[in-house]
C-alpha positions in Angstrom: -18.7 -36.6 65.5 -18.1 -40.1 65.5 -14.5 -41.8 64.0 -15.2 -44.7 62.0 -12.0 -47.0 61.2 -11.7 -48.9 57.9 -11.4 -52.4 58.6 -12.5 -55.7 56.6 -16.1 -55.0 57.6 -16.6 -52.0 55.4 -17.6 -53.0 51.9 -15.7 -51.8 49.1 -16.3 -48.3 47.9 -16.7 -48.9 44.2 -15.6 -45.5 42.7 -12.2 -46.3 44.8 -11.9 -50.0 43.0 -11.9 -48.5 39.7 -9.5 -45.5 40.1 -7.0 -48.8 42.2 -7.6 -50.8 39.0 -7.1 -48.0 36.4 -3.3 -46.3 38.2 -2.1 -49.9 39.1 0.7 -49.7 36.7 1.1 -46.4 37.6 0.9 -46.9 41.7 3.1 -50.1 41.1 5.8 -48.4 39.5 6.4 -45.4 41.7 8.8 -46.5 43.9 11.0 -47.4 40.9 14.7 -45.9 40.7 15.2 -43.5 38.1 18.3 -42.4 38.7 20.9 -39.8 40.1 20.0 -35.7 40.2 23.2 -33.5 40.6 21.6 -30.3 41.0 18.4 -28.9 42.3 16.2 -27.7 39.6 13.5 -25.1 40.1 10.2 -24.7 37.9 11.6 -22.9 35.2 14.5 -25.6 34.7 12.0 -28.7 35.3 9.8 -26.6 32.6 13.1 -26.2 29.9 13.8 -29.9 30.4 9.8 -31.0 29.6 10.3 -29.1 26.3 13.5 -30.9 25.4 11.7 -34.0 25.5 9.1 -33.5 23.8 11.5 -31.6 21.1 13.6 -35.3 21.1 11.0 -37.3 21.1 8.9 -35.8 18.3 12.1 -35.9 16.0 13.0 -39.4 16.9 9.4 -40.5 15.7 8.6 -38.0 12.9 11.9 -36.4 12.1 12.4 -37.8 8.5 9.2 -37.2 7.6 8.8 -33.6 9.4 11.0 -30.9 9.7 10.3 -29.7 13.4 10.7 -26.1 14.6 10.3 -27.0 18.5 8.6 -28.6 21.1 6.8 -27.2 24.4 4.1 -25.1 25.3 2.0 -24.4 28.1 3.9 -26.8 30.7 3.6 -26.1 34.6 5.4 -28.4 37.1 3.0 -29.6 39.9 3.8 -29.4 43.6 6.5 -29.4 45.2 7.6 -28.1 41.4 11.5 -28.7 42.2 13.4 -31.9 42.2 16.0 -31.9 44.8 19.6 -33.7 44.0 19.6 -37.1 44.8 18.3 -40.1 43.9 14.8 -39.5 41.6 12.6 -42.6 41.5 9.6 -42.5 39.0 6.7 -41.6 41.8 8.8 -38.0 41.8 8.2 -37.8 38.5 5.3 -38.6 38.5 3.9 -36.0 41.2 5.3 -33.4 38.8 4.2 -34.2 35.8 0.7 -36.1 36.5 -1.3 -35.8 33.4 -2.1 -38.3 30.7 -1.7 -35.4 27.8 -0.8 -37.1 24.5 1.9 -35.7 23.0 1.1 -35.1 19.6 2.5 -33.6 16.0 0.7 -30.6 15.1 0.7 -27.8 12.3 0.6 -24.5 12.2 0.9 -20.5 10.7 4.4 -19.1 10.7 2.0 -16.1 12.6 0.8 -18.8 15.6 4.5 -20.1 15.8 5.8 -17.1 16.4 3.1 -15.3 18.5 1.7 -18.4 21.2 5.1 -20.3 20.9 8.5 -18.4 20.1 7.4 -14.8 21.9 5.2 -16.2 24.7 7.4 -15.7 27.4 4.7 -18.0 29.6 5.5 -20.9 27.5 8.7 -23.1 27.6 10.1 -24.2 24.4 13.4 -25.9 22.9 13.8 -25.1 19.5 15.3 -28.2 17.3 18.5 -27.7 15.0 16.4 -26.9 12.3 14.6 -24.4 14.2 17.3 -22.7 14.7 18.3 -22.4 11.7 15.4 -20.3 10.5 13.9 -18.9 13.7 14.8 -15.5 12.0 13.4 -16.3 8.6 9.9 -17.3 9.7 7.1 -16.9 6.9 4.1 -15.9 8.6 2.0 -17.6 6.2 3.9 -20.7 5.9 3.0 -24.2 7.7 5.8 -25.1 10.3 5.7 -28.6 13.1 5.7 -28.5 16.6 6.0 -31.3 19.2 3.0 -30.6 21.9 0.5 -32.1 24.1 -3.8 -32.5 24.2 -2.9 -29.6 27.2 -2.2 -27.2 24.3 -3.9 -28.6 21.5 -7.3 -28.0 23.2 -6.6 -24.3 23.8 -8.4 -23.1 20.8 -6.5 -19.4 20.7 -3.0 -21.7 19.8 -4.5 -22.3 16.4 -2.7 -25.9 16.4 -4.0 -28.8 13.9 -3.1 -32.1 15.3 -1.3 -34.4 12.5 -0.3 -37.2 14.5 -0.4 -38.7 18.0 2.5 -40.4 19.8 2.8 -43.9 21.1 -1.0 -44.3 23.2 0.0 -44.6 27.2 3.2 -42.4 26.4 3.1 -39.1 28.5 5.5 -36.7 29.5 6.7 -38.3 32.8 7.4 -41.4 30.7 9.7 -39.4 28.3 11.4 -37.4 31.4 11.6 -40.9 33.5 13.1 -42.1 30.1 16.1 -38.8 30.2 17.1 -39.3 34.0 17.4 -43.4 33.5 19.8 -42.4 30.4 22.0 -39.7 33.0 20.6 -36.9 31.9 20.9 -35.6 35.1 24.2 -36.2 35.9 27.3 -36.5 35.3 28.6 -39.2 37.6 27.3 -42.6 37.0 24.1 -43.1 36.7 23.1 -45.4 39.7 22.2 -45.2 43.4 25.1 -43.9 45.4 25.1 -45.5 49.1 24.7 -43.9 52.4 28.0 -42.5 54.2 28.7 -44.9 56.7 28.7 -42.7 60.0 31.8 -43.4 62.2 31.7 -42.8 66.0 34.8 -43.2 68.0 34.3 -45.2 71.6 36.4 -44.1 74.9 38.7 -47.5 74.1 39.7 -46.4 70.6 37.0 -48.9 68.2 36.2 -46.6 65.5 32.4 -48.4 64.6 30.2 -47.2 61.9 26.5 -47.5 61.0 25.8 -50.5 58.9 24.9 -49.1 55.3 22.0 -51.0 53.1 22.8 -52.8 49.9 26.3 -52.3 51.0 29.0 -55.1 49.6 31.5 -54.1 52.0 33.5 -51.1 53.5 36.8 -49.7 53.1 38.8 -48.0 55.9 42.0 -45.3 55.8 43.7 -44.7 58.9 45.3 -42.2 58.6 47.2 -41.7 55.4 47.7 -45.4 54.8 46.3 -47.8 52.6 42.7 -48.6 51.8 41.5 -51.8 53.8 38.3 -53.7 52.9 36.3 -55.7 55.0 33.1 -56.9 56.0 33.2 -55.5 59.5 31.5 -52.5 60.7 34.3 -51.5 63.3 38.3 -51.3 63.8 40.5 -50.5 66.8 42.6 -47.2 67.1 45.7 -46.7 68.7 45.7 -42.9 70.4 45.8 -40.2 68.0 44.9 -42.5 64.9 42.4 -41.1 62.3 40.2 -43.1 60.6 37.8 -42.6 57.5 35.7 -45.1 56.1 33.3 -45.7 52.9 30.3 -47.8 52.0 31.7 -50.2 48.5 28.2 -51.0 46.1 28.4 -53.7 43.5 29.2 -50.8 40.7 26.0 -52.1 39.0 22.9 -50.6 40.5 24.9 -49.2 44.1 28.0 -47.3 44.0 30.7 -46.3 46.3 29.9 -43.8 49.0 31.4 -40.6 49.9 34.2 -41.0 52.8 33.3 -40.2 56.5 34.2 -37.6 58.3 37.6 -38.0 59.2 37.4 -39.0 63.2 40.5 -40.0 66.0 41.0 -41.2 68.7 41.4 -38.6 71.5 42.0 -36.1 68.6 40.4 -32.7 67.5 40.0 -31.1 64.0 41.7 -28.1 63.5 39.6 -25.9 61.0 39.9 -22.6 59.3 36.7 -20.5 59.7 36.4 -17.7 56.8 34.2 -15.0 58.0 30.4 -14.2 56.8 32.3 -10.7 55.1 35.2 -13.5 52.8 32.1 -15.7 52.1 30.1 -12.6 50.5 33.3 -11.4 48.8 33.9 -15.4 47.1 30.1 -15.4 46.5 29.8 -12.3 44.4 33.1 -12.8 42.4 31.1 -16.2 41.1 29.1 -15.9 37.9 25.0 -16.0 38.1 24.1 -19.3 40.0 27.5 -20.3 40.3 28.7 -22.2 42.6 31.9 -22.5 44.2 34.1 -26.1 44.0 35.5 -26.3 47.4 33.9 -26.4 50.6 33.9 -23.8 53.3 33.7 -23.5 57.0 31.5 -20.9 58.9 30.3 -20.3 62.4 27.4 -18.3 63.8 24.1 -18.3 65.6 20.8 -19.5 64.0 18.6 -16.0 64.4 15.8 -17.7 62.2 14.5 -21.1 60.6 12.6 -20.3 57.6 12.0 -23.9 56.7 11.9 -26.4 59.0 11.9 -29.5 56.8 15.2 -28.6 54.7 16.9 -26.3 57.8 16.9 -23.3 55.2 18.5 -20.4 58.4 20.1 -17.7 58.9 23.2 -17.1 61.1 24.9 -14.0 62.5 28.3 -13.5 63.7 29.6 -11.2 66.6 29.6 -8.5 64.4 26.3 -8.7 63.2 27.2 -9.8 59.7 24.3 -12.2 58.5 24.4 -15.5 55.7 21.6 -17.6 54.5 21.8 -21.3 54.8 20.0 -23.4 52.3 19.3 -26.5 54.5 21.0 -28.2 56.8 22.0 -31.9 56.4 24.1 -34.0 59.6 28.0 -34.1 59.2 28.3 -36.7 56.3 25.6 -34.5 54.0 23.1 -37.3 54.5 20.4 -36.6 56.8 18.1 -34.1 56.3 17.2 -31.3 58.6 13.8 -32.5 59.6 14.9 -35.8 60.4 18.3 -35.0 62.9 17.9 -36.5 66.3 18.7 -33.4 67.7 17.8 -30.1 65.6 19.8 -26.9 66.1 17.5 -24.1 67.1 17.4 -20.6 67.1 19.8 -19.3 69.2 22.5 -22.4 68.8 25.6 -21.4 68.2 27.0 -23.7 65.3 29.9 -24.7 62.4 28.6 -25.3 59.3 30.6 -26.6 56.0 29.4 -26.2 52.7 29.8 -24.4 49.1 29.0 -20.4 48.3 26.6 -20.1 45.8 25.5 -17.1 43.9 21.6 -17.8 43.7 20.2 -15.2 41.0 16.4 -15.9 41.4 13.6 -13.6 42.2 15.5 -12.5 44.9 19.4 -12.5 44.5 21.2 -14.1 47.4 24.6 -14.9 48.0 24.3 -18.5 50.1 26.2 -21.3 51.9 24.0 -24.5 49.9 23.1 -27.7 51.4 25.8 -27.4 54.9 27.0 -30.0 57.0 26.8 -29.7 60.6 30.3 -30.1 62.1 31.1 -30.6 65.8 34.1 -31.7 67.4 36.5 -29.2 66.0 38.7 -26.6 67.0 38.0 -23.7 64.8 40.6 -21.2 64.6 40.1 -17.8 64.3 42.8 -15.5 62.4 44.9 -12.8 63.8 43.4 -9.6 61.8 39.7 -11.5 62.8 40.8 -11.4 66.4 41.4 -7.7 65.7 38.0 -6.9 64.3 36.3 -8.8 66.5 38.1 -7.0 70.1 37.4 -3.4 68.4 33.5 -3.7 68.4 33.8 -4.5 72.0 33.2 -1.6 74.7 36.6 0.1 76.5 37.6 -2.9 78.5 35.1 -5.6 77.5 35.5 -9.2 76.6 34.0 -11.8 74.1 31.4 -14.1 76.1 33.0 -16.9 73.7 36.4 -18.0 73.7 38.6 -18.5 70.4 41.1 -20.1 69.1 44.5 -18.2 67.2 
């Protein structure tokens, strides 16, 4: 076999051209910012939210005219069929929703609407105030208005009559890109939060951080004094100082980051571990995919990587308790897994922070979601922990690790 490299010398392939030509809006737009994403949403809520849309949309154009039971139908999310929290531009949008369906107004039988839209459990819909309203008094013979797509109109068993199409070169990516630039997903404001700044300490005392795109300036705390701006990217320590500093945006388009990690100068963190047995109890005592405000801290071995782009592992603790990580981001919760200069491993003993969460999928979990690595800590371990820990030894035997009480 013989590699061939594409250079100026090969001629245009014609079929290419004409696809280049026809998705240049498209291909041109796709790095566009969107918007913020607070919470990871699976299939099924990516689905729910297509519906809404259409459901909005439909009664924005026709809703003095119609009176619309719902909108949805047949809708499945395209790979990776999640969008993770964080900043969505339109080319994520547009992976998971890539098909020019019109969205149309159709007709139909109280009988259709009920047995291929309101009891098909493989269809997403969002029913419209009006649909509630008589969802339990539905005529089987009488006409009713849904909000669709060509997707569903062209399935012949749905018994839909088209009435109306929407605006031509409007699909449903455009109506979701349209929700997440209005904050629909979330509730902070709606713009591109900046990078934590990450803030090293050197063995003269400068506390330096990592310069932070589209950043205005920075604003430093030592330790419980005032906030200091300025355009520097370092400040000097006296020993035992602590320093945390932010990334400032123009409050437009770039907001304020998170503070660092708190650091000193010849100084240790002191932190309180809770045990793999606490984090299962605060887990469970959440409601269904809850989630718990505060952060915790918990230490164990990595016995597994089950996905080694997000870091999704499990760790075990001397006692053989085990707890499912759902990925693993650096200390200041903004780099990934699969891009950390140095990767923990199975076998790596670490401290992770992060919130509980009460994951009621297919397969019920309680989980530590989205952890920070932390290093450069003393963890302390509590008195009864001590106590459970030196009765599963052996007459006479000792812990390989030390602790601290």
């Amino acid at each position: 076999m013989k590699l061939v490299y594409a250079d100026s010398s090969m001629y245009d392939d014609p079929i290419v051209e004409d696809l280049l030509e026809k998705y240049d809006d498209q291909i041109s737009i796709s790095n566009q910012f969107l918007g913020q994403n607070d919470e990871f949403h699976d299939s099924t809520m990516l689905g729910n939210l297509a519906a809404e849309v259409y459901c909005e949309a439909g009664i924005d154009k026709w809703g003095e005219t119609y009176n619309i039971v719902l909108g949805g139908g047949s809708i499945n999310p395209r790979s990776p069929g999640c969008l993770y929290p964080g900043s969505v531009t339109y080319g994520d949008i547009q992976t998971l929703f890539p098909f020019d369906n019109d969205i149309q107004l159709c007709s139909l039988k109280g009988i259709d609407l009920l047995n291929n839209f309101i009891n098909n459990d493989s269809y997403y819909i969002s029913l419209s105030d009006y649909g509630y309203s008589i969802i339990d008094y539905i005529n089987e013979d009488d006409t009713y208005y849904i909000i669709t797509d060509t997707w569903n109109t062209s399935y012949a068993p749905n018994n839909l009559t088209i009435v109306e199409s929407y605006e031509y070169g409007i699909y449903l990516r455009d109506l979701v890109a349209d929700y997440i630039r209005n904050g629909g997903l979330t509730s902070s404001p709606n713009g591109i939060i900046l990078d934590t700044p990450v803030v090293t300490i050197s063995e003269d005392g400068v506390a330096s951080w990592t310069e932070v795109p589209y950043a205005s300036s920075y604003t430093y705390i030592i330790d419980d004094g005032e906030e200091i701006s300025t355009l520097e990217l370092s400040v000097t320590l006296t020993l035992g100082q602590r320093v945390v500093v932010k990334a400032n945006g123009d409050n437009t388009i770039y907001f304020d980051s998170d503070y660092s990690v708190s650091k000193g100068y010849n100084v240790k963190d002191v932190i309180d571990l809770t045990s793999i047995p606490d984090i299962y109890s605060i887990g469970e005592s959440l409601e269904a995919n809850g989630e718990t405000t505060f952060e915790y801290y918990v230490k164990g071995e990595i016995i597994s990587i089950n996905n080694t782009k997000y870091g999704n592992v499990y760790i075990e603790d001397e006692q053989g308790n085990t707890l499912y990580i759902y990925g693993i981001y650096d200390s200041t919760g903004s780099i990934m897994y699969e891009d950390l200069e140095i990767k923990p491993q199975v076998g790596d003993m670490v401290i992770l922070q992060g919130k509980i969460k009460n994951y009621q999928g297919s397969s019920p979990v309680i989980e530590m979601i989205y952890a920070k690595l932390i290093d450069d800590v003393i963890d302390l371990t509590s008195i009864p922990d001590i106590y459970s820990i030196g009765e599963s030894l052996e007459a006479n035997g000792e812990t390989t690790f030390e602790y601290y009480v």
